[in-house]
C-alpha positions in Angstrom: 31.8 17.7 23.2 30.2 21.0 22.2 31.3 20.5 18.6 30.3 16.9 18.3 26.8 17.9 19.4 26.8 20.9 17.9 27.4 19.4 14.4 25.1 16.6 14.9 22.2 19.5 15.1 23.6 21.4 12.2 22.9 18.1 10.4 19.1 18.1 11.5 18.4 22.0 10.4 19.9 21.8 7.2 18.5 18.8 6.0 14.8 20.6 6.6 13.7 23.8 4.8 11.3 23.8 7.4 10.9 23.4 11.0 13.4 20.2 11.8 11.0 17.9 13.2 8.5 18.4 10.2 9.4 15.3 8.2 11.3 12.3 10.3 14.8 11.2 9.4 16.0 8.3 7.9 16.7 5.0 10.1 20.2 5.3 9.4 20.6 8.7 10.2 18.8 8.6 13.0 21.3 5.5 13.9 24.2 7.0 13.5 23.4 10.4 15.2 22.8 8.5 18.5 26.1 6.2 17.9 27.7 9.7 17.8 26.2 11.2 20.5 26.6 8.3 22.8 30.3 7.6 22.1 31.1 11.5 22.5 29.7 11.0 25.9 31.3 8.1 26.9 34.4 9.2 25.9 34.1 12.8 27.3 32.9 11.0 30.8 35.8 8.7 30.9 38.4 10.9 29.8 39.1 8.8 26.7 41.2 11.3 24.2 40.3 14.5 26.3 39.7 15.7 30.0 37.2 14.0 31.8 33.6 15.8 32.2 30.9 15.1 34.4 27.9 13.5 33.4 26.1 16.8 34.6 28.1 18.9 32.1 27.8 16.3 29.5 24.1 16.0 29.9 24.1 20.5 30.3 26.1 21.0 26.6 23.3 18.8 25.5 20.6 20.6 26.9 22.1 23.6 25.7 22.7 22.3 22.1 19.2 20.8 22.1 17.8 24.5 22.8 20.0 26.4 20.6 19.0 24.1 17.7 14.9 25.1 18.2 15.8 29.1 18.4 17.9 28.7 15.4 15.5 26.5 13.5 12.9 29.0 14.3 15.0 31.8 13.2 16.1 29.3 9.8 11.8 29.5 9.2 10.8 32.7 9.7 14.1 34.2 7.6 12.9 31.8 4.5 9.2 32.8 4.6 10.7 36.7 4.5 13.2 36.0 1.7 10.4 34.1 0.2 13.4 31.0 -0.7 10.8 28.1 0.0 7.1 27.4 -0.1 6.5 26.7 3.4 
């Protein structure tokens, strides 16, 4: 589960030289992403092809992911404006 999210935001901060939600993603994209995220979920909560998880935990590594993804893409930011590797 954590590497299915987790790749899913890796997605979002490198497609973005700046901040991730700065320009929107494409429909498909977009699409896709939350056919991922809601199969991983399904699956993880059932048990299908792994242990079962809780819906709590589930929903937790998402939080998680969600805020990791914001510190990073902050981090992602303020490291290009110092190495001066995009006009932003």
């Amino acid at each position: 589960v954590t590497l299915a999210f987790q790749s899913q935001a890796t997605i979002y901060l490198v497609r973005e030289p700046r901040h991730l939600w700065s320009s929107r993603p494409g429909t498909w994209l977009l699409a896709v992403s939350a056919g991922a995220l809601v199969a991983v979920a399904v699956m993880a909560c059932a048990g299908w092809l792994m242990a079962p998880l809780s819906p709590l935990l589930v929903t937790a590594v998402l939080t998680m992911v969600v805020i990791w993804a914001v510190l990073l893409d902050w981090f992602k930011v303020r490291l290009f404006r110092q190495l001066r590797l995009h006009a932003v």
